[in-house]
Short mmCIF file of the C-alpha atoms (twelve columns), coordinates in Angstrom:
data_MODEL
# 
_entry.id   MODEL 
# 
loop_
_atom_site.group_PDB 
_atom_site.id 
_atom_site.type_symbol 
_atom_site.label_atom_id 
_atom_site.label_alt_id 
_atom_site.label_comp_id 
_atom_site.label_asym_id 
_atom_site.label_seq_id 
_atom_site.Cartn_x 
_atom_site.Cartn_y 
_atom_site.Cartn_z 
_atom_site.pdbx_PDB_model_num 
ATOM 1  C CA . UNK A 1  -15.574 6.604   -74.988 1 
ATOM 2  C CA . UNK A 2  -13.642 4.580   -72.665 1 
ATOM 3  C CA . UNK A 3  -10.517 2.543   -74.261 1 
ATOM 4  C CA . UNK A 4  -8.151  0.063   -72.593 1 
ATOM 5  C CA . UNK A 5  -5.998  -1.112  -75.330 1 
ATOM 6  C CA . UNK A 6  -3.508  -2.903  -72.784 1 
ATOM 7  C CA . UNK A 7  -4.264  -6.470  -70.442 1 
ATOM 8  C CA . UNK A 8  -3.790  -9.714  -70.394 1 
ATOM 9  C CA . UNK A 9  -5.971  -13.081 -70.207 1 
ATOM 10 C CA . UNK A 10 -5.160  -16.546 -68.984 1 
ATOM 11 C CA . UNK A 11 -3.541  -16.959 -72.310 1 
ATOM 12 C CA . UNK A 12 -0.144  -15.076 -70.123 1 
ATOM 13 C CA . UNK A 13 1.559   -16.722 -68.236 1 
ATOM 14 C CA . UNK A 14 2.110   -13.878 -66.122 1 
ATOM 15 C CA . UNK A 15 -1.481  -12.189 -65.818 1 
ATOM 16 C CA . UNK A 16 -2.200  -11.091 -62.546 1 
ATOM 17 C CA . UNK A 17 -5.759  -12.174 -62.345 1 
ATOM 18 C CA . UNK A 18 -5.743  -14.932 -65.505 1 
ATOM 19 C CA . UNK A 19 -9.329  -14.409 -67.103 1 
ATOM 20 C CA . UNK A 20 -10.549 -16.463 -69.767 1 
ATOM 21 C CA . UNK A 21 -11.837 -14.408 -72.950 1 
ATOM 22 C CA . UNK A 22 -15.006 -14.257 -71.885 1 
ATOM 23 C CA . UNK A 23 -15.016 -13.178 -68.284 1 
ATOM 24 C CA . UNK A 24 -12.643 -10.584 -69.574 1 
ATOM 25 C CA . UNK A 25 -14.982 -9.058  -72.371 1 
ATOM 26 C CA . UNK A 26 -17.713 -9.261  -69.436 1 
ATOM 27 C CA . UNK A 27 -15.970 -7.666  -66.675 1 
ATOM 28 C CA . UNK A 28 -14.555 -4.995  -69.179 1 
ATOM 29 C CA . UNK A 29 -17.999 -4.463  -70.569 1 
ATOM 30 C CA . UNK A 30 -19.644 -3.941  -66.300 1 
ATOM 31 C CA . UNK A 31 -16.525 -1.831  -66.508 1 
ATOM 32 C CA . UNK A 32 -17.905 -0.054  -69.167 1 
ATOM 33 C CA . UNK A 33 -15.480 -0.075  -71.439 1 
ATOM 34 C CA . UNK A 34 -16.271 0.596   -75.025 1 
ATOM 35 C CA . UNK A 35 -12.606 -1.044  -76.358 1 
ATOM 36 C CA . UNK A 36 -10.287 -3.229  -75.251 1 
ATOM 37 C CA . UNK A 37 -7.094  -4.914  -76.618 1 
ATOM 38 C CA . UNK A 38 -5.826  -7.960  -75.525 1 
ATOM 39 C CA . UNK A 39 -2.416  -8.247  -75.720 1 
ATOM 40 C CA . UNK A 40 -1.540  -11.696 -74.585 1 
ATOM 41 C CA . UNK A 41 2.339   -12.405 -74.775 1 
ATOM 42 C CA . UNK A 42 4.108   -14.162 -77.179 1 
ATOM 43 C CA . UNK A 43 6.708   -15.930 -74.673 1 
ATOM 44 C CA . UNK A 44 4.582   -18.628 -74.204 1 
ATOM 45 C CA . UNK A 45 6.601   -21.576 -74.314 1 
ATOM 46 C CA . UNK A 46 8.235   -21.551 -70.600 1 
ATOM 47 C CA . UNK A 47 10.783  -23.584 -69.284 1 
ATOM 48 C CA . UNK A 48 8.719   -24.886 -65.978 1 
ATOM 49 C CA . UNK A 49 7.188   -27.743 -67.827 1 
ATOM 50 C CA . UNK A 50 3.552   -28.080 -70.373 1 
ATOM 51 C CA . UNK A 51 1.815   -26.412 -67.122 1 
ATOM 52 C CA . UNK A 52 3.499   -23.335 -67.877 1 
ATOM 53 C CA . UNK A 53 2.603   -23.711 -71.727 1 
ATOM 54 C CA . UNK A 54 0.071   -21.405 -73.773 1 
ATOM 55 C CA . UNK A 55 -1.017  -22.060 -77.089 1 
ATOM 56 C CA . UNK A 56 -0.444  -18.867 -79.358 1 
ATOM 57 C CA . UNK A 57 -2.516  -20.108 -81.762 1 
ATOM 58 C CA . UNK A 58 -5.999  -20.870 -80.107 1 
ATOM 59 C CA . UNK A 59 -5.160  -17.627 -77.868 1 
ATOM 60 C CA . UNK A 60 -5.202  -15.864 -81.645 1 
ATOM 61 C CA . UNK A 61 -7.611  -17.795 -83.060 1 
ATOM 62 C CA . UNK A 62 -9.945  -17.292 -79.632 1 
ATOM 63 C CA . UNK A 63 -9.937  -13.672 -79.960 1 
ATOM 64 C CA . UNK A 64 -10.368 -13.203 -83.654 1 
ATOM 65 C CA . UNK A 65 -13.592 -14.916 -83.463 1 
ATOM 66 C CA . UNK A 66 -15.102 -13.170 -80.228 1 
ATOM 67 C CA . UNK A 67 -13.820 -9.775  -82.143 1 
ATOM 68 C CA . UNK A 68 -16.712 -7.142  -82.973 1 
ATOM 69 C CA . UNK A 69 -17.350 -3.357  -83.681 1 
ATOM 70 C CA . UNK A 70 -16.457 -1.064  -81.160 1 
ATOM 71 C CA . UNK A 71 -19.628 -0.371  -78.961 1 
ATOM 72 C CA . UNK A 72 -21.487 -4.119  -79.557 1 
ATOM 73 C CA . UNK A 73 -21.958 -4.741  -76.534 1 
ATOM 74 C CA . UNK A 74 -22.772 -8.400  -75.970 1 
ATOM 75 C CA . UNK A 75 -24.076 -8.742  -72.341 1 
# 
């Protein structure tokens, strides 16, 4: 089983290669990866104006619902 319980999505301000959810679960899944964690920061509020600005609460809300058992593949 291959795990990666540690990147980031656009959601992060600072993510080196900002992904949205989906291209993320894909390119993890070619990668084969059987689990992943997303752990988008919490800092999102930043002081360079709204173009800076995540919204916690769709990045949450975004990730609960594309959730599923480890090894459901979806592509």
């Amino acid at each position: 089983m291959r795990v990666d319980l540690h990147m980031h999505t656009g959601y992060s301000a600072d993510a080196q290669y900002p992904q949205s959810i989906d291209d993320k679960i894909h390119a993890c899944e070619q990668a084969g990866l059987d689990i992943i964690g997303i752990t988008d920061h919490l800092d999102f509020l930043r002081s360079g104006g709204t173009r800076d600005n995540r919204d916690p609460e769709a990045c949450a809300r975004e990730v609960w619902e594309k959730r599923r058992p480890a090894g459901k593949r979806r592509y």
